[in-house]
PyMOL Python script that loads the backbone (N, CA, C, O; Angstrom):
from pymol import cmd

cmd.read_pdbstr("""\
ATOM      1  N   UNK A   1      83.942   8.686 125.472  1.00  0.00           N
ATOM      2  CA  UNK A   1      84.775   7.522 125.686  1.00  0.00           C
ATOM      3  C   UNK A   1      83.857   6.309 125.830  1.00  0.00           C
ATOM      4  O   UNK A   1      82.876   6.115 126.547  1.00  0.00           O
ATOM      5  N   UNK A   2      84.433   5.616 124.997  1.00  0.00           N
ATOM      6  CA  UNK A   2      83.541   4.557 125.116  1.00  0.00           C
ATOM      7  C   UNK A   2      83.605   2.961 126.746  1.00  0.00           C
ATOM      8  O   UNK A   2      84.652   2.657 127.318  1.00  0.00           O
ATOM      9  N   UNK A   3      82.674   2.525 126.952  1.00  0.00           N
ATOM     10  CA  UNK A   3      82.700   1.318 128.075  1.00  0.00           C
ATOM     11  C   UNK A   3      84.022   0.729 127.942  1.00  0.00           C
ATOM     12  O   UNK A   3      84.797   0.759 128.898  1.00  0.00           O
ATOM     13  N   UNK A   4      84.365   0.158 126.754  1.00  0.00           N
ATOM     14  CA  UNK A   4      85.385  -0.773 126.473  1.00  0.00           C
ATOM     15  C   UNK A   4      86.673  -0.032 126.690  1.00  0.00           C
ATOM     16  O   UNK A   4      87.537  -0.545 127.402  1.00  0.00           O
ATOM     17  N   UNK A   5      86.927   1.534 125.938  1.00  0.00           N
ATOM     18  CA  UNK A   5      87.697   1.827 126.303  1.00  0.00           C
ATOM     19  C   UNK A   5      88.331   2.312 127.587  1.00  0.00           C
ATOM     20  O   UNK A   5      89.532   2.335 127.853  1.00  0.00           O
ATOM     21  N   UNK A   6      86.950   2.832 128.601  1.00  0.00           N
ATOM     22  CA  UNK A   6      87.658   2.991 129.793  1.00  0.00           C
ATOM     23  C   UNK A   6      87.983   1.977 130.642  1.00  0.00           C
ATOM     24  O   UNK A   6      88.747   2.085 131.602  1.00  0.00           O
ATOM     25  N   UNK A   7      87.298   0.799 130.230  1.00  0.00           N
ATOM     26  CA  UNK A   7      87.229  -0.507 130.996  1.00  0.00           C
ATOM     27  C   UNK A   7      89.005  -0.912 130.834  1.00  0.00           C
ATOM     28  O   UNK A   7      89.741  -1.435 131.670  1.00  0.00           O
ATOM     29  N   UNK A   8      89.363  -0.372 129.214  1.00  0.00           N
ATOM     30  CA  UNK A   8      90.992  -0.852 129.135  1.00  0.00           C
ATOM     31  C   UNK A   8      92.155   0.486 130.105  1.00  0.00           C
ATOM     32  O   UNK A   8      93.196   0.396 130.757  1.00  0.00           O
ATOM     33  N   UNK A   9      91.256   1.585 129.716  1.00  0.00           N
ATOM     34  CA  UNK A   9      92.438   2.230 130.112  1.00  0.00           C
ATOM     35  C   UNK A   9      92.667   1.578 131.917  1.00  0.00           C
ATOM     36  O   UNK A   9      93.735   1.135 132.340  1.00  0.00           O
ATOM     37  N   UNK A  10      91.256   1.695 132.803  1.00  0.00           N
ATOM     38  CA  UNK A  10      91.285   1.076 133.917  1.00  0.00           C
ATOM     39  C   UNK A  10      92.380   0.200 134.544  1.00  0.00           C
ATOM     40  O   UNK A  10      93.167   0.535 135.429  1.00  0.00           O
ATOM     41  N   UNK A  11      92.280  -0.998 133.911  1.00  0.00           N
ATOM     42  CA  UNK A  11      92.766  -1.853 133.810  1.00  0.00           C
ATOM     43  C   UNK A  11      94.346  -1.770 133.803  1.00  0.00           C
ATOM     44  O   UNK A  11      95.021  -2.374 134.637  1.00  0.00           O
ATOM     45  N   UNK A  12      94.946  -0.898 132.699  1.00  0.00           N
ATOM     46  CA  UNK A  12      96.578  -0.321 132.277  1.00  0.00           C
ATOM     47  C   UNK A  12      96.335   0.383 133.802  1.00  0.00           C
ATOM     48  O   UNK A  12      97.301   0.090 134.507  1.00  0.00           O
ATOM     49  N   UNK A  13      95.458   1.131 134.459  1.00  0.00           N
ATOM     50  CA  UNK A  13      95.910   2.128 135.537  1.00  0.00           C
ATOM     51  C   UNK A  13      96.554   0.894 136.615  1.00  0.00           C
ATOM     52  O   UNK A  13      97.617   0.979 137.229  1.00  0.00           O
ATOM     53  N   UNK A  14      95.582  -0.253 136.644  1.00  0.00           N
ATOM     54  CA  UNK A  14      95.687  -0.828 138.546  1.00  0.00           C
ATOM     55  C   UNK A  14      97.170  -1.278 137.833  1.00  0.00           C
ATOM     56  O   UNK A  14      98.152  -0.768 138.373  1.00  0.00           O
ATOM     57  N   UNK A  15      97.437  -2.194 136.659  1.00  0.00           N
ATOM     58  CA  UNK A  15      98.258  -2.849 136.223  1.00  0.00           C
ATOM     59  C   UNK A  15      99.304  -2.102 136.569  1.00  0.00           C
ATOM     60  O   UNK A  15      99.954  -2.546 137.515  1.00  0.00           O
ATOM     61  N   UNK A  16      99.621  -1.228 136.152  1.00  0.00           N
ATOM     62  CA  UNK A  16     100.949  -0.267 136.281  1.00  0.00           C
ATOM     63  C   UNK A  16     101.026   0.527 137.498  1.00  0.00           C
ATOM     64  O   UNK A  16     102.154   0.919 137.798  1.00  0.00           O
ATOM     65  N   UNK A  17      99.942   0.884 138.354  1.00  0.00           N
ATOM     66  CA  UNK A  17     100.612   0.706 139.950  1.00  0.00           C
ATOM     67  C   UNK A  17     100.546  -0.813 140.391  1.00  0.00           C
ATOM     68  O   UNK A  17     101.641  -1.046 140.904  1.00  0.00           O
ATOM     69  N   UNK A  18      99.967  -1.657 140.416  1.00  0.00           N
ATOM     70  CA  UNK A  18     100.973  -3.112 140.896  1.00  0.00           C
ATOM     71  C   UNK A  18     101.954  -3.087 140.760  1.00  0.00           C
ATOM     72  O   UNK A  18     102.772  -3.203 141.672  1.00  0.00           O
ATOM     73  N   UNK A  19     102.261  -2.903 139.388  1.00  0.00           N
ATOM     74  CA  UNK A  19     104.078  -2.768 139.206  1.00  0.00           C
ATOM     75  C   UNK A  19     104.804  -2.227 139.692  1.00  0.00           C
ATOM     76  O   UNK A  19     105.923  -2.672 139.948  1.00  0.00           O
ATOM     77  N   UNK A  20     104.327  -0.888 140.024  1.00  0.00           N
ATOM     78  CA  UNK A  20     105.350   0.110 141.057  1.00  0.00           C
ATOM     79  C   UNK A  20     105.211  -0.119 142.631  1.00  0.00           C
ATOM     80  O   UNK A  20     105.962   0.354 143.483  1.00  0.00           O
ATOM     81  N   UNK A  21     103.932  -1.063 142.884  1.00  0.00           N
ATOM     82  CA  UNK A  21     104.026  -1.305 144.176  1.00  0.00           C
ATOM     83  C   UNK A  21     105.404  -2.609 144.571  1.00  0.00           C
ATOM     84  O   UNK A  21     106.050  -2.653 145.618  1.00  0.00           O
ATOM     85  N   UNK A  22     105.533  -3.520 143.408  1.00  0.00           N
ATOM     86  CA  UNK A  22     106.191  -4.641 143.846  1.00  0.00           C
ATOM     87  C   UNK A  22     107.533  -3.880 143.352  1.00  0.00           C
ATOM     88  O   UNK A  22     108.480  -4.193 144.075  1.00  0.00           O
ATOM     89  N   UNK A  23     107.824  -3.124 142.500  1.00  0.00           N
ATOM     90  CA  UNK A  23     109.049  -2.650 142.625  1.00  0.00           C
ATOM     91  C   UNK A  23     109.426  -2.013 143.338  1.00  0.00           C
ATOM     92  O   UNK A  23     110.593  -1.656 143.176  1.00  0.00           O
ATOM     93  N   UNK A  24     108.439  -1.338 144.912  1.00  0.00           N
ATOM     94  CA  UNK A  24     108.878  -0.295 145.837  1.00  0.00           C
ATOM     95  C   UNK A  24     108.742  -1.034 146.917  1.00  0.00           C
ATOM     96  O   UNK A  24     109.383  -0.516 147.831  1.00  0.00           O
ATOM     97  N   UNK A  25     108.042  -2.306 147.348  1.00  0.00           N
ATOM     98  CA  UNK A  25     108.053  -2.949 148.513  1.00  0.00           C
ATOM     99  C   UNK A  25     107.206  -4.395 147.924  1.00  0.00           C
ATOM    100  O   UNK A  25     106.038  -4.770 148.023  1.00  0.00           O
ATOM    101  N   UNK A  26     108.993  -5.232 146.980  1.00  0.00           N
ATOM    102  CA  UNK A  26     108.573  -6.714 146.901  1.00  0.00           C
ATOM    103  C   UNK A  26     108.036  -7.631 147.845  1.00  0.00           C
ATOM    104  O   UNK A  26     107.575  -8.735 147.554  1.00  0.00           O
ATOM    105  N   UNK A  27     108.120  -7.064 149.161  1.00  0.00           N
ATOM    106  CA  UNK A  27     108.206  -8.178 150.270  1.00  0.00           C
ATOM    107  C   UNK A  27     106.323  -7.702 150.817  1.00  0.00           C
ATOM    108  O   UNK A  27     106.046  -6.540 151.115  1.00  0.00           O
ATOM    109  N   UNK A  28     105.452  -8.641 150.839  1.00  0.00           N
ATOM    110  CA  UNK A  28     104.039  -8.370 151.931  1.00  0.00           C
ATOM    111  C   UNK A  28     104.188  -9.138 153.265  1.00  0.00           C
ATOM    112  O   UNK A  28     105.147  -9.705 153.789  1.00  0.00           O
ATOM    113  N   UNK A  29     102.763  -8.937 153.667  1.00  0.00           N
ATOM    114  CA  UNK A  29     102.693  -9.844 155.178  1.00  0.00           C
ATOM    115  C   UNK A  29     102.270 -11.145 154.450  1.00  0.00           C
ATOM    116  O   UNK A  29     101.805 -11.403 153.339  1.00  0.00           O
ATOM    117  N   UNK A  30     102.583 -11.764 155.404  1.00  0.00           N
ATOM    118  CA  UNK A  30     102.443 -13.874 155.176  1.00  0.00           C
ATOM    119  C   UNK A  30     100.503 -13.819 155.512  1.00  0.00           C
ATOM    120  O   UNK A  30     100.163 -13.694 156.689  1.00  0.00           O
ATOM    121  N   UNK A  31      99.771 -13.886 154.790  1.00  0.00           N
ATOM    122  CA  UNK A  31      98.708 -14.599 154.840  1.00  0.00           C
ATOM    123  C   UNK A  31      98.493 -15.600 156.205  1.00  0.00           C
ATOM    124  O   UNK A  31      97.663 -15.352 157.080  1.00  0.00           O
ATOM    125  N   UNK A  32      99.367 -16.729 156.216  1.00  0.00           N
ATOM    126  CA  UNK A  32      99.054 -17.498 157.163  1.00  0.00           C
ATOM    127  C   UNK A  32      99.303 -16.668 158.551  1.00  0.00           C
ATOM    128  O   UNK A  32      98.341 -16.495 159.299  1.00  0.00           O
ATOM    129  N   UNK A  33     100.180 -16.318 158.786  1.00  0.00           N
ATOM    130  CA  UNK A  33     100.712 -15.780 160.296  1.00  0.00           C
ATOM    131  C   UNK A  33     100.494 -14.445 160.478  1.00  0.00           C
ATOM    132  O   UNK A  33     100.870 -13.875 161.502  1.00  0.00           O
ATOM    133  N   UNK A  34      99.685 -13.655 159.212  1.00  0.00           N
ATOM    134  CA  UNK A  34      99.487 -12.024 159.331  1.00  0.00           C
ATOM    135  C   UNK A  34     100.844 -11.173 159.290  1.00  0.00           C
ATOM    136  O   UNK A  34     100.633  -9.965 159.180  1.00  0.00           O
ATOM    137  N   UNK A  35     102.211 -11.551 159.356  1.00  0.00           N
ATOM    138  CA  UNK A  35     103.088 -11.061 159.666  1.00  0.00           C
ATOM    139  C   UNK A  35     103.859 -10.818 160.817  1.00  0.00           C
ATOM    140  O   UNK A  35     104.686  -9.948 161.092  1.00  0.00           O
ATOM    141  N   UNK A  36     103.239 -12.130 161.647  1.00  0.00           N
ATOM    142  CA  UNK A  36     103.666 -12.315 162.772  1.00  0.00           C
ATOM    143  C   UNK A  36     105.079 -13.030 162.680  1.00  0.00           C
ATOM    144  O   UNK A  36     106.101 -12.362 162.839  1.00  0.00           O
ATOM    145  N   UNK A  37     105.134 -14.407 162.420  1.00  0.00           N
ATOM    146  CA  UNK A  37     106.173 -15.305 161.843  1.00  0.00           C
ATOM    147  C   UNK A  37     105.951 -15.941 162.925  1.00  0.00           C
ATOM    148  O   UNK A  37     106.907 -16.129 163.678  1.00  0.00           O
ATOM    149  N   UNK A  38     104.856 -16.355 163.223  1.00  0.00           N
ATOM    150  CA  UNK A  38     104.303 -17.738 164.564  1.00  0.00           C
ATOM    151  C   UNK A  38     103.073 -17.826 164.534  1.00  0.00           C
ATOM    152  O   UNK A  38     102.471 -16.754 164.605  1.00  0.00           O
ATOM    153  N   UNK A  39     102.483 -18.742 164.453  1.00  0.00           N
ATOM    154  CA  UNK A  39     101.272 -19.740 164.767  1.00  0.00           C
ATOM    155  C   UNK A  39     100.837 -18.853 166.237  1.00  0.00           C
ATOM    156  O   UNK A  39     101.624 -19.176 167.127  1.00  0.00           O
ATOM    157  N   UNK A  40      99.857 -17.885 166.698  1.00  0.00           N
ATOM    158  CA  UNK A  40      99.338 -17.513 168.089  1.00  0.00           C
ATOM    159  C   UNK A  40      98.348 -18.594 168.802  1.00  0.00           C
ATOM    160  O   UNK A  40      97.325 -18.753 168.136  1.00  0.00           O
ATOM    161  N   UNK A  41      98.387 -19.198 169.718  1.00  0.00           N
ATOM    162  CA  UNK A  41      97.876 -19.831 170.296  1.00  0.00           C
ATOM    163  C   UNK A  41      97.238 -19.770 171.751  1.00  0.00           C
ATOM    164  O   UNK A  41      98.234 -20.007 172.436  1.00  0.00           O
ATOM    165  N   UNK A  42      96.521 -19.652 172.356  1.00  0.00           N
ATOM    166  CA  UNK A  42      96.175 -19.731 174.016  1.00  0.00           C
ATOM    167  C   UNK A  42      96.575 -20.608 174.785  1.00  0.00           C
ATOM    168  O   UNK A  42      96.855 -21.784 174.552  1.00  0.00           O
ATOM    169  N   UNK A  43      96.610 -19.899 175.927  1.00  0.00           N
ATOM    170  CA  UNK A  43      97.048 -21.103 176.880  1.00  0.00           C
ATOM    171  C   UNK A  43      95.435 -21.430 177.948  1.00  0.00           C
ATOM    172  O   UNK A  43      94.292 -21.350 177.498  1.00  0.00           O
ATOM    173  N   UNK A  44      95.658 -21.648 178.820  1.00  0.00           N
ATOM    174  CA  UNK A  44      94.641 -22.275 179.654  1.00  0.00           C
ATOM    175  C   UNK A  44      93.703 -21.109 180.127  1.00  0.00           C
ATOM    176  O   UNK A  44      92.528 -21.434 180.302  1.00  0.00           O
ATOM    177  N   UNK A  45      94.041 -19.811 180.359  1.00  0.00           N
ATOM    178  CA  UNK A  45      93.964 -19.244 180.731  1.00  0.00           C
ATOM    179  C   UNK A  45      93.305 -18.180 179.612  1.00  0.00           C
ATOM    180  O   UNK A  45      92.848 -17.104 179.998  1.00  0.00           O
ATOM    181  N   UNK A  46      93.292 -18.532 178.313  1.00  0.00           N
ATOM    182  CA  UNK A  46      92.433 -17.171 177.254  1.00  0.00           C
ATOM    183  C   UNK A  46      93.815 -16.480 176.739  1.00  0.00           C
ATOM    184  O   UNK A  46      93.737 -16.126 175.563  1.00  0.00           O
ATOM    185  N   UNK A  47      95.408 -16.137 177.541  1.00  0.00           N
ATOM    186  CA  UNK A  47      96.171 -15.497 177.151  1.00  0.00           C
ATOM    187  C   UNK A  47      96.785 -16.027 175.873  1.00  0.00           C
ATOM    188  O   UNK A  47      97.250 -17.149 175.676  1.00  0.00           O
ATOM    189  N   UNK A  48      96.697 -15.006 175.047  1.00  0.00           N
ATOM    190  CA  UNK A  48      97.580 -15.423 173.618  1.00  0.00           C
ATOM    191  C   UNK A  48      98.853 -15.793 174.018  1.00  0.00           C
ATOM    192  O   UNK A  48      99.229 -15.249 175.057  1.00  0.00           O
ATOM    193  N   UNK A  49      99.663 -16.602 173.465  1.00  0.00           N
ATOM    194  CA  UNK A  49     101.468 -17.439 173.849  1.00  0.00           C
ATOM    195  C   UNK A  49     101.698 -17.702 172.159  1.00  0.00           C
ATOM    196  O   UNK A  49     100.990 -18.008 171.200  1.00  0.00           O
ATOM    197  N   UNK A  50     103.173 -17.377 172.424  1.00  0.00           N
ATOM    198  CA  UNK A  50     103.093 -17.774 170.636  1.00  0.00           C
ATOM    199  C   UNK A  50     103.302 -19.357 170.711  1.00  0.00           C
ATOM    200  O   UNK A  50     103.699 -20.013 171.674  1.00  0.00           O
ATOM    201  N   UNK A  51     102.905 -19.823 169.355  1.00  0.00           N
ATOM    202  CA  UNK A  51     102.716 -21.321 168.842  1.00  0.00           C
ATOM    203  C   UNK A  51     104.417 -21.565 167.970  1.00  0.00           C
ATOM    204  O   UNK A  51     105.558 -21.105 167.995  1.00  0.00           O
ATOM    205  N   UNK A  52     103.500 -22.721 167.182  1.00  0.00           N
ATOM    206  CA  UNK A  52     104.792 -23.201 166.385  1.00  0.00           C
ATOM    207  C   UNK A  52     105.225 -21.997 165.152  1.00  0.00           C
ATOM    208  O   UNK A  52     104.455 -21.120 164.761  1.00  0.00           O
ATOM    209  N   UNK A  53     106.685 -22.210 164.653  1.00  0.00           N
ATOM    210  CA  UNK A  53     106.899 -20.870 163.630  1.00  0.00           C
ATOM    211  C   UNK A  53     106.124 -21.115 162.032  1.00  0.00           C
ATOM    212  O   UNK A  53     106.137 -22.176 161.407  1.00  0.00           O
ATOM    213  N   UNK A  54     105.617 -20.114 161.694  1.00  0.00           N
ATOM    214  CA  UNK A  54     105.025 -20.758 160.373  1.00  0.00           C
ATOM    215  C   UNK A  54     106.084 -21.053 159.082  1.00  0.00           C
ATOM    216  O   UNK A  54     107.055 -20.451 158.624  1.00  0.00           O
ATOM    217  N   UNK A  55     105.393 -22.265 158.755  1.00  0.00           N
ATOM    218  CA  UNK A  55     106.186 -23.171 157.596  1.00  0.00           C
ATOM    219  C   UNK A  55     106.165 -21.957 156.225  1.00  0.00           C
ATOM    220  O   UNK A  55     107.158 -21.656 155.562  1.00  0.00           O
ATOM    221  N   UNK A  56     104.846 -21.425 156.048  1.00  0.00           N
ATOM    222  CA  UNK A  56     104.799 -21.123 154.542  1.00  0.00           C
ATOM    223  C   UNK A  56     106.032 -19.956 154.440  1.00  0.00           C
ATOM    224  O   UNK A  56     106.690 -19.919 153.400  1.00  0.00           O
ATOM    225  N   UNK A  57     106.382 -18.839 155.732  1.00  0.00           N
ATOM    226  CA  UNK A  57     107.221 -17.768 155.294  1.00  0.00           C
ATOM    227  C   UNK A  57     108.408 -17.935 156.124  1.00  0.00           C
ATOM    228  O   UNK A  57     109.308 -17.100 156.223  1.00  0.00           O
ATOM    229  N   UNK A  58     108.353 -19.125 156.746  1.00  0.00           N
ATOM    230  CA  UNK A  58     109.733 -19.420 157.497  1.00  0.00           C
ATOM    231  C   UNK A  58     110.243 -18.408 158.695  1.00  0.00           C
ATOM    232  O   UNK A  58     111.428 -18.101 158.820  1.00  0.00           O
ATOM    233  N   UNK A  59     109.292 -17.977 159.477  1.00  0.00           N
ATOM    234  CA  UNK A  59     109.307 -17.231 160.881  1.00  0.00           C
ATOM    235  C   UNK A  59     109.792 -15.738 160.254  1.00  0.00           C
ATOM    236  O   UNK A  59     110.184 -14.915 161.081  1.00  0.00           O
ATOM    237  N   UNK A  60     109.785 -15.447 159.177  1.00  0.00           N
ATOM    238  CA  UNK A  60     110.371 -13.880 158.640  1.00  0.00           C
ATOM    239  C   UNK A  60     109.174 -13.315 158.792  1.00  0.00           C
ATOM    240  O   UNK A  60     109.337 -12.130 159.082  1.00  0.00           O
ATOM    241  N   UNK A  61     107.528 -13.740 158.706  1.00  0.00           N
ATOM    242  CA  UNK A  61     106.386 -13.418 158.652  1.00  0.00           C
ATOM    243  C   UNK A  61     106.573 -12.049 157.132  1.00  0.00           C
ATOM    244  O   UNK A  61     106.079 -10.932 156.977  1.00  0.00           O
ATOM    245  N   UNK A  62     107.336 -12.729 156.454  1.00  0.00           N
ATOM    246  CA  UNK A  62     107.138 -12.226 155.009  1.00  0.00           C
ATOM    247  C   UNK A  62     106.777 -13.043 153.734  1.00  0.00           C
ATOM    248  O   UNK A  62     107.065 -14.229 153.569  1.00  0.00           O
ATOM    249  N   UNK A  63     106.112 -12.255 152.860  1.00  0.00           N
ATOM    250  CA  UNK A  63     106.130 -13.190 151.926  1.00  0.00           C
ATOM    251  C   UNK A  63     106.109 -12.855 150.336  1.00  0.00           C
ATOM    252  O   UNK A  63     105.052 -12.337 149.977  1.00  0.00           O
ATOM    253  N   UNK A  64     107.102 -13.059 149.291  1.00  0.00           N
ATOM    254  CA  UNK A  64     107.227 -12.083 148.200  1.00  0.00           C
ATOM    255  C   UNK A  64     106.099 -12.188 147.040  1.00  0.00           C
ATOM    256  O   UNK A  64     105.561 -13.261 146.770  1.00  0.00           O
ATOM    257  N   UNK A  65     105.775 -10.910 146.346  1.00  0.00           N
ATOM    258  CA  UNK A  65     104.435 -10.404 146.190  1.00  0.00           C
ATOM    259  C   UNK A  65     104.942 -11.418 144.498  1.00  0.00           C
ATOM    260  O   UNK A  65     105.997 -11.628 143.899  1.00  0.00           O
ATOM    261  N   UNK A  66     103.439 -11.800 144.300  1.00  0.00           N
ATOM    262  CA  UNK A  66     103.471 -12.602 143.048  1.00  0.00           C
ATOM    263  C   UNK A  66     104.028 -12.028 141.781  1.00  0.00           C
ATOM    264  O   UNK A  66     104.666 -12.554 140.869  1.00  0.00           O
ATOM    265  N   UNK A  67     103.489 -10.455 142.032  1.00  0.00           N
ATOM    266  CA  UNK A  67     104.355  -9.744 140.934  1.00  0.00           C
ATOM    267  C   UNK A  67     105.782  -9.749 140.885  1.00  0.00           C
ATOM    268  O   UNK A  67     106.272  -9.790 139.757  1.00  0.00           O
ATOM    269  N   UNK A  68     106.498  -9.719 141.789  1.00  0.00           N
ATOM    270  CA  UNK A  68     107.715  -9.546 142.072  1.00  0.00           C
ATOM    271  C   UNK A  68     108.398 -11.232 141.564  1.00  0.00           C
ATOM    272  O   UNK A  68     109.523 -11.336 141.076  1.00  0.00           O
ATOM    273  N   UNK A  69     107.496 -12.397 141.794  1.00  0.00           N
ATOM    274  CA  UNK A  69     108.086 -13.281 141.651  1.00  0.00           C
ATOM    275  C   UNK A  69     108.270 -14.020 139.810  1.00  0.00           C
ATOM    276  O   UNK A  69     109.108 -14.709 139.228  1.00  0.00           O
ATOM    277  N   UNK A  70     106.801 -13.296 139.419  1.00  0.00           N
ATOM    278  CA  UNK A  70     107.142 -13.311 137.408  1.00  0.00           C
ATOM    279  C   UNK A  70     107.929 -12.189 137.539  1.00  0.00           C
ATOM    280  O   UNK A  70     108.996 -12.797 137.622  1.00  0.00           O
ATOM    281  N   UNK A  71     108.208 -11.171 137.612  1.00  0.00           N
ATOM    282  CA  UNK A  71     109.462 -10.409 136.609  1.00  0.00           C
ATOM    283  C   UNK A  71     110.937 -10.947 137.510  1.00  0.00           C
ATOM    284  O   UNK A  71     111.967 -10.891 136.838  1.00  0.00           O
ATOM    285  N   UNK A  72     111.066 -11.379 138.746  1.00  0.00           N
ATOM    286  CA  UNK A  72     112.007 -12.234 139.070  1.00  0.00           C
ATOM    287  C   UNK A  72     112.804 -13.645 138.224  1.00  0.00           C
ATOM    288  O   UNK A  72     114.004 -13.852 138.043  1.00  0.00           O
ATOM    289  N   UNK A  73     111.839 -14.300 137.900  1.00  0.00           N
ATOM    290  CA  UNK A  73     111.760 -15.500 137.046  1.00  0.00           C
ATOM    291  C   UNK A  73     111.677 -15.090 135.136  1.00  0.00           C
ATOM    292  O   UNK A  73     111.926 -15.880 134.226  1.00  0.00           O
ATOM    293  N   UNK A  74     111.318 -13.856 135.026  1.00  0.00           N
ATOM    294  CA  UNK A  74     111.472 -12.816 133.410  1.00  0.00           C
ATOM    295  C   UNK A  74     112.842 -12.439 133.779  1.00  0.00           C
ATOM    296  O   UNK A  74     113.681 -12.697 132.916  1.00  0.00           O
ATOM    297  N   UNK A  75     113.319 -11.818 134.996  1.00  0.00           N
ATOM    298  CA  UNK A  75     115.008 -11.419 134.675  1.00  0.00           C
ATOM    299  C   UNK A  75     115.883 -12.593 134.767  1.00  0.00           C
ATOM    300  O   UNK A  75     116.649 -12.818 133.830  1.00  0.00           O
ATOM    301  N   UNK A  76     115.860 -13.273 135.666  1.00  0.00           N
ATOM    302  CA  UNK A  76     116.545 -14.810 135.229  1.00  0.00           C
ATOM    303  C   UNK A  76     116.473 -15.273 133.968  1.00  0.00           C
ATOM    304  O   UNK A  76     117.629 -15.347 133.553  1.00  0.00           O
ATOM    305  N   UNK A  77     115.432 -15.749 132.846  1.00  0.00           N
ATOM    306  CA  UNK A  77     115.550 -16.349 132.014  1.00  0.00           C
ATOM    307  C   UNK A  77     116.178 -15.280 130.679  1.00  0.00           C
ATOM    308  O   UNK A  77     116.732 -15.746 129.684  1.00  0.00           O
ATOM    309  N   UNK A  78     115.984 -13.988 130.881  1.00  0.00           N
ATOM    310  CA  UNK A  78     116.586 -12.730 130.393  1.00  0.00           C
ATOM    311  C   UNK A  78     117.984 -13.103 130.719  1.00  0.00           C
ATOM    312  O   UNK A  78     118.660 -13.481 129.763  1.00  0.00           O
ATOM    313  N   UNK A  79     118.397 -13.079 131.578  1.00  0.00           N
ATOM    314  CA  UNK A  79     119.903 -13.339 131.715  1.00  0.00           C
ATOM    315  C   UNK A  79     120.686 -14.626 131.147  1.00  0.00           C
ATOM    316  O   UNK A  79     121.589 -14.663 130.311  1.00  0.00           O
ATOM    317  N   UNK A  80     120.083 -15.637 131.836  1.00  0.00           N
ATOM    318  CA  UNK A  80     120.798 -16.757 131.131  1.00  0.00           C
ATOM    319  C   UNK A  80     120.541 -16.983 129.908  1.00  0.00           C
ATOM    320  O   UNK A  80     121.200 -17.877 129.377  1.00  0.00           O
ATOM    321  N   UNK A  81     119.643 -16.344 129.185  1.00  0.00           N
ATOM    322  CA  UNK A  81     119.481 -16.332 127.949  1.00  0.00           C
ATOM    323  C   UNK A  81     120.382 -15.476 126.834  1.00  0.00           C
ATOM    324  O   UNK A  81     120.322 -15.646 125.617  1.00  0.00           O
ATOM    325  N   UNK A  82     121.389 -14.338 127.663  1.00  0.00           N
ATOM    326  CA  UNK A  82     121.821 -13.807 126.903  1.00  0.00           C
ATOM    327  C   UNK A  82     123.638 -13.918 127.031  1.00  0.00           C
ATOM    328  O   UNK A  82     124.526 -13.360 126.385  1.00  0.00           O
ATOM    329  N   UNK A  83     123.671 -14.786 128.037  1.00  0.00           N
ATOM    330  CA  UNK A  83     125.210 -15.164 128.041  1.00  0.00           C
ATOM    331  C   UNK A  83     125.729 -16.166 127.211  1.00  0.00           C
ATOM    332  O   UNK A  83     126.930 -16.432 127.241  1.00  0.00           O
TER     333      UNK A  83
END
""", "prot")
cmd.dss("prot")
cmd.show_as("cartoon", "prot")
cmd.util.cbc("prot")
cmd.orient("prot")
């Protein structure tokens, strides 16, 4: 087998579990808040208190996986395209 070719088959492998990952759990944790859905902050004292709610996932501390959001935006234009 040649470099190139395992380099492609590789490639088809991660590709096609991404796909089955965003089709089995579209939703991840929020980057900004870890999956908290609040800003953690201290108080005077060293103790963590929660902060303000985070803006980017809107206090759900979720956030939908990029894959999920092209074939989201591929079945929409699939649809209105065929009515």
């Amino acid at each position: 087998m040649t470099p190139a070719l395992l380099a492609f088959a590789c490639l088809i492998a991660v590709t096609l579990g991404y796909v089955v990952v965003c089709a089995a759990q579209p939703f991840a944790t929020c980057r900004t808040c870890h999956g908290i859905g609040h800003q953690l902050t201290t108080d005077r004292n060293g103790r963590p208190k929660r902060g303000k709610p985070c803006r980017r996932c809107k206090t759900t501390g979720l956030r939908i996986r990029t894959g999920r959001r092209l074939l989201n935006a591929w079945q929409r234009t699939y649809r209105n395209g065929t009515r």
